[in-house]
DOVOVO-129521 format. One record per residue (C-alpha): z, y, x. Coordinates in steps of 0.02 Angstrom, whole numbers, plus 50000, padded with zeros to 5 digits. Example, Ala and Ser with C-alpha at 12.3 -4.5 7.8 and 13.67 -1.06 7.14 Angstrom:
503904977550615;503574994750684;
END
This chain:
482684926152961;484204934552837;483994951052786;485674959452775;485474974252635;487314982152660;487844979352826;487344994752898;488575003452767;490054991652873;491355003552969;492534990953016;492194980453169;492724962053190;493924957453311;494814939153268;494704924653284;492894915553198;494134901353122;495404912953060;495574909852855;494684924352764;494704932352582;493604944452498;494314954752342;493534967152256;493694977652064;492564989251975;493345001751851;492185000051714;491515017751715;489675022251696;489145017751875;490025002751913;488944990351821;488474980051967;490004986652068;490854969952095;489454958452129;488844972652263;490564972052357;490114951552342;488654953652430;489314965552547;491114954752612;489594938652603;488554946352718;489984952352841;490564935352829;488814927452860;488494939853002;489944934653116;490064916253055;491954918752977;492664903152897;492624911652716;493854903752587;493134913252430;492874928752342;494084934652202;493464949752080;494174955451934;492804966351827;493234982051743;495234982651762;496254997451782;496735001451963;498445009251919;499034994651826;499094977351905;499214968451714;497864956451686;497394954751861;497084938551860;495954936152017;497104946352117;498544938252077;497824920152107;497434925652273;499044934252313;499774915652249;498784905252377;499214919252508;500964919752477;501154900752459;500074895752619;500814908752734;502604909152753;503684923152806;503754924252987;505604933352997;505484936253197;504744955053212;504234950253396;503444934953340;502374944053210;501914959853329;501064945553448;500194940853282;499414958953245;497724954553349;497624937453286;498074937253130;498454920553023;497224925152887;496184939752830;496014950552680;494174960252665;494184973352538;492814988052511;494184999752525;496004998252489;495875005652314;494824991552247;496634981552250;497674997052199;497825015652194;499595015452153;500505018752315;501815008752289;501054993852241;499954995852412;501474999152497;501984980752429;500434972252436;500444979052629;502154973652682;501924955352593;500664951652708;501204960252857;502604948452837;501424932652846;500604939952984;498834941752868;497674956752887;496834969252771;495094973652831;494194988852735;492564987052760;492085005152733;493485012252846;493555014453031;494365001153112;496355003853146;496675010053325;498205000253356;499335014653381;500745011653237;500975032253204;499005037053190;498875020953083;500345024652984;499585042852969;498095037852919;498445025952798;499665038152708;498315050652692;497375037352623;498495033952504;498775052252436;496835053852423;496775038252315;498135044052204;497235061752178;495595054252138;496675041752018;497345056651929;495895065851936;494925048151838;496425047751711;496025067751655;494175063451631;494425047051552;495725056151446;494565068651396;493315058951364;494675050051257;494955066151151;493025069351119;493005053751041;494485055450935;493885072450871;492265063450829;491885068750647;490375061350520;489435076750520;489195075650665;487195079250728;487185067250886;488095053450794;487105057350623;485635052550740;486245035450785;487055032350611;486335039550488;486645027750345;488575030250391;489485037450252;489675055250247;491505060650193;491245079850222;491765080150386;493005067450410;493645057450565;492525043250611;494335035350658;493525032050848;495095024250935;495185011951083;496404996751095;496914982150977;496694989350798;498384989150712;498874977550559;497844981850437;496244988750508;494954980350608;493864988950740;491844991050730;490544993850873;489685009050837;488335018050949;488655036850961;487445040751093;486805038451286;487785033651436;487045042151589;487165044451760;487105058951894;485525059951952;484685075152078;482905074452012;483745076551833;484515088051729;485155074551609;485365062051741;484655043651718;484895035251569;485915017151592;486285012251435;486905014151235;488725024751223;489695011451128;491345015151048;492565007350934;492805012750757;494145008750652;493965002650445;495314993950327;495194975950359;495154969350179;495814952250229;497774960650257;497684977950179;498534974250017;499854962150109;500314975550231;500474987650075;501664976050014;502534972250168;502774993150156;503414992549986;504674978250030;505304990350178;505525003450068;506424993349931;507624990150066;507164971350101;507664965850262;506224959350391;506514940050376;506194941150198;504654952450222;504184939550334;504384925850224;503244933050099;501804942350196;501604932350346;500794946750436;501494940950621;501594923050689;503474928550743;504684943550683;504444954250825;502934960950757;503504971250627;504534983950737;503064994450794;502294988950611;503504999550533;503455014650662;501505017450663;501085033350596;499355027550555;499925018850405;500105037350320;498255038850386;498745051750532;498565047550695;499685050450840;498735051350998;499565057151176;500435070851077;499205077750953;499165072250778;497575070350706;497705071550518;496645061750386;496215050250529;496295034050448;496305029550233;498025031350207;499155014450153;500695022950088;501365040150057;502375049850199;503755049450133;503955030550147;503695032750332;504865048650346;506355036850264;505935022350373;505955032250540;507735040050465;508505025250461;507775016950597;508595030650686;510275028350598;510435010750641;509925012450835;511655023750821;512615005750801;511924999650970;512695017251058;514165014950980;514065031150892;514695031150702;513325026650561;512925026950378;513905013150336;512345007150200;511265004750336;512524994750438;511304979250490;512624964550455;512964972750271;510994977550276;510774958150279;512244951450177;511904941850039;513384947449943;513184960549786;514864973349860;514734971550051;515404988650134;515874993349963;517544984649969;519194991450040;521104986450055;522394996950029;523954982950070;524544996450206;525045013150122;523955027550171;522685016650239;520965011050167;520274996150267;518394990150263;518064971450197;516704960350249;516084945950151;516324930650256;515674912650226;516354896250263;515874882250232;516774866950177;517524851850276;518854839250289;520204852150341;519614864950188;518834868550036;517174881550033;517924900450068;516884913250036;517874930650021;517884948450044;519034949850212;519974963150294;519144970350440;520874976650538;521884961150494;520484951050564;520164964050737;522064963450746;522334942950689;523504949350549;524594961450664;523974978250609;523694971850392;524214954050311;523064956750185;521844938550216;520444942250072;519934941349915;518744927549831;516924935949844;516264926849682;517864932049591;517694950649644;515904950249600;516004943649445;517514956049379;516574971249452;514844965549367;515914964549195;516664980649210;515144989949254;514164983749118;515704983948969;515925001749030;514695009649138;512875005349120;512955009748929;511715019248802;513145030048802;513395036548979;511485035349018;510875045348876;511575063748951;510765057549107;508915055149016;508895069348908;509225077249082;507615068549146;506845073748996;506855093549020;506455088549188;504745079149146;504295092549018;504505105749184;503645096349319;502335093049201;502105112449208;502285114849387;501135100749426;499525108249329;500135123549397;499755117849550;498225107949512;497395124249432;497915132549606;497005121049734;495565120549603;495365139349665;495725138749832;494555122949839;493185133349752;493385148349871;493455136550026;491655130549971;491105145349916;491305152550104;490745136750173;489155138350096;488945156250144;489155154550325;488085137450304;486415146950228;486915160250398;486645147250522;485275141150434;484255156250396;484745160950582;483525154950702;484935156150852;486605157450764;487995163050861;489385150350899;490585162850777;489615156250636;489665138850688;491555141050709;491795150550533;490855137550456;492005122450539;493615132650487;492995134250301;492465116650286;494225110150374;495255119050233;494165112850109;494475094850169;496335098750181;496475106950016;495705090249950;496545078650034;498095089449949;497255088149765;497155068049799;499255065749853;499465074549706;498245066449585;498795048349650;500515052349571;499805061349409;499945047149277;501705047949315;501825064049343;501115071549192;502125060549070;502955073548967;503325062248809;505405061148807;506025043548846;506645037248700;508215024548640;507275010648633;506415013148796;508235015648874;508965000848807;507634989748868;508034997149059;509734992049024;509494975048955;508274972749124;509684978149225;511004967949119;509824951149148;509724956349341;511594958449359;511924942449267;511004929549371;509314937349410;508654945949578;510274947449716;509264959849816;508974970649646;510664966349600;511284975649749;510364988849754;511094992949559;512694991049609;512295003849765;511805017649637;513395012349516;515005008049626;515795018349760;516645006949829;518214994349761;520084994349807;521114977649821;522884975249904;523704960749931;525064954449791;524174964849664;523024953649525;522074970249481;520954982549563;520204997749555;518315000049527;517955019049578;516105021249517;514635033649508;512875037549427;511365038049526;510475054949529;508795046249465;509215035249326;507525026649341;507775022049515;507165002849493;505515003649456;505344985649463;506244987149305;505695001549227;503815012649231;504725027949185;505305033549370;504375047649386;504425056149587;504905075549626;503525087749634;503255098449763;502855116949694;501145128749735;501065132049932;
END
């Protein structure tokens, strides 16, 4: 004899045909009490089936997926296929009304949110099948009453329940989300399930779901209990260990991402980054790469920042200059004016003065030149050249000026700026400058070191006070508890300050004056780079040296208009003397 365990719980009544093709689908959400949820809706569409002796074509369940997203829904999907493919569309709405009580196939569900609470993917889902003439059955519902308006009532209602209770699961699972984040290694309940874990006075345990950016790797760590409601409990029934993830520097990529940071900032354009660190199968990668925040070691997470999250990779600044002109380039594709330095095409140029060229053949006019490449064949010899913007937009109307020979340009600019421009001469005003400079942020950095040593000390100092409170008090109040977190925050902030700062201090504290010799070697560097060496250093000295050039047509001269870079160490490829602005006490 078969023992049915769940059909009792079955609303729905059956009322088609015994041969009729029928489905089962069913989807847990992965929270605490849906462990066994799919094989239990299994059990229950089986034993419906069984009961009434249905001709059952399988059971499709996808474990643990989200029911507002339909990504990754594998089961469903393959079901929907064989649906969709089997069944045609019957266009005739007569034809399919004479359908409604014997349906061409049948869909059993627990309830219609097992395949969706997202109304309008129901509202699809629904009118796909309608179309085919195939039924939805929810097993825990009342059966439909055949009246299109109650149904159509009823089903709406449905449907605004599901979404509620789908908003109300986001908010806890987003809560949830935030306790985790705010999870911190002094913590008492996770000291009790880690307590080898390295204490770092109170710092983020990094506890973030998802795929672990570039660069880090995620760890399974147990932070405590999952349980469940239960009446005869206060705690409720224990069901298993709370796992989270965890996230560490993954060793393996940490110094290449560094580097592929350092490239960025240098100005190298992705391709070559690419080329060298390898840290994507395919380019795409490296656009969210290089707009993480976490890379600074802050954490952006549904609009809080969570500071200190993470070891930081590179300093904020890097990111802050990135993000600027990611911005200014995303002006080109709005058609809105740009920096023209950033411009992509001159961005990824190969030549030493593109954008920095301009023709002056029409009086009172100063036209942009592009380098342009090509290559040879039988009708011409190789042309690469320096050509006018307009006369090409206009094809020669608007200026007749054609171009200028790129390597020929190059070459005369590279001679003038080092016979005249990057010369002991002209650069020593510029590093005696510097030199009063180092001697003052010398001054201002100690300054500042001496101040956070006091602030640090008096942080501490109240942190311990309000610590020997709580623990002399044999039922502290939560004010001391909260004192003793705000103290021991702004100690950990005023450190994490004293570190920035002491990262740069070999560099910063240099106060010796740069001397002759160290400034003609720079120069020489620079003279070897500009000669043959580096082109992508090579540009980016001629950036900080020429304004721009002006050509015309007929003329066998031009005029070099140039410049001197604020920082005169501003290649430190080339030079260890750079030395970065301060920031002063505050």
């Amino acid at each position: 004899m078969t023992t049915f365990h769940y059909l009792h719980l079955v609303k729905a009544k059956w009322s088609w045909s015994a041969h009729t093709p029928t489905y089962g689908y069913g989807r847990d959400s992965g929270g605490d009490n849906q462990l066994q949820s799919v094989p239990q809706q299994k059990a229950v569409i089986e034993e419906f089936v069984t009961h009434h002796g249905l001709n059952f074509q399988g059971f499709f369940g996808d474990p643990a997926k989200l029911s507002s997203t339909i990504e990754n829904r594998e089961q469903l999907q393959k079901m929907l296929n064989e649906l969709l493919t089997r069944f045609p569309v019957i266009p005739d709405m007569y034809k399919r009304e004479k359908l409604r009580d014997t349906p061409r196939a049948v869909v059993l569900s627990w309830k219609i949110n097992r395949i969706t609470r997202d109304d309008d993917y129901a509202d699809y889902v629904r009118a796909e099948l309608a179309m085919r003439a195939i039924l939805i059955v929810e097993l825990a519902e009342d059966p439909s009453t055949g009246n299109k308006l109650v149904d159509g009532i009823t089903q709406k209602a449905k449907q605004f329940f599901n979404r509620q209770q789908l908003d109300e699961i986001s908010t806890n699972a987003r809560r949830g989300q935030a306790e985790n984040l705010a999870l911190c290694d002094d913590n008492p309940e996770f000291r009790r399930y880690n307590p080898d874990w390295p204490t770092n006075e109170g710092r983020y345990i990094a506890a973030a779901d998802g795929k672990p950016p570039k660069g880090f790797k995620g760890i399974r760590v147990q932070v405590g209990i999952k349980r469940k409601k239960d009446k005869d409990s206060a705690l409720g029934e224990m069901i298993g260990p709370r796992i989270i993830q965890c996230l560490v520097v993954d060793e393996t990529v940490w110094a290449r991402c560094h580097l592929a940071w350092e490239m960025r900032h240098n100005q190298h354009s992705i391709p070559e980054i690419h080329r060298v660190t390898r840290l994507y199968p395919t380019l795409k990668g490296y656009s969210a790469f290089f707009k993480n925040r976490i890379y600074t070691g802050d954490y952006w997470h549904s609009g809080v920042l969570y500071e200190c999250f993470v070891p930081a990779l590179i300093p904020l600044e890097w990111y802050e200059a990135e993000q600027a002109r990611r911005n200014e380039r995303a002006k080109k594709k709005k058609g809105e004016p740009m920096a023209s330095e950033l411009e992509p095409r001159r961005v990824a140029s190969t030549s030493l003065l593109s954008g920095r060229v301009k023709c002056e053949t029409v009086p009172g006019e100063q036209h942009s030149m592009h380098a342009h490449r090509s290559p040879a064949n039988t009708h011409r010899t190789k042309w690469n050249a320096y050509e006018c913007s307009v006369r090409k937009q206009s094809s020669g109307e608007k200026c007749p000026f054609y171009g200028i020979s790129q390597p020929a340009l190059d070459k005369a600019v590279v001679d003038v700026i080092l016979r005249d421009v990057i010369t002991r001469e002209n650069l020593r005003p510029m590093v005696d400058a510097l030199n009063v400079q180092l001697a003052s942020q010398h001054t201002v950095y100690n300054a500042h070191l001496e101040q956070l040593d006091v602030q640090i000390a008096e942080a501490e100092k109240q942190r311990r006070k309000y610590h020997t409170l709580i623990k002399d008090d044999d039922d502290p109040s939560p004010g001391l508890a909260a004192e003793y977190k705000h103290y021991e925050r702004e100690k950990n902030a005023l450190l994490e300050q004293k570190r920035q700062l002491t990262a740069s201090g070999p560099a910063a504290t240099k106060s010796e004056p740069v001397t002759d010799a160290q400034l003609d070697d720079y120069i020489a560097r620079m003279r070897d780079v500009l000669m043959g060496g580096d082109e992508v250093l090579a540009r980016r000295i001629l950036e900080h040296f020429v304004d721009h050039v002006s050509v015309r047509k007929g003329s066998k001269t031009g005029t070099l208009y140039y410049t001197f870079p604020v920082d005169i160490f501003f290649v430190p490829e080339l030079s260890s003397l750079r030395t970065p602005a301060l920031e002063g006490p505050g």
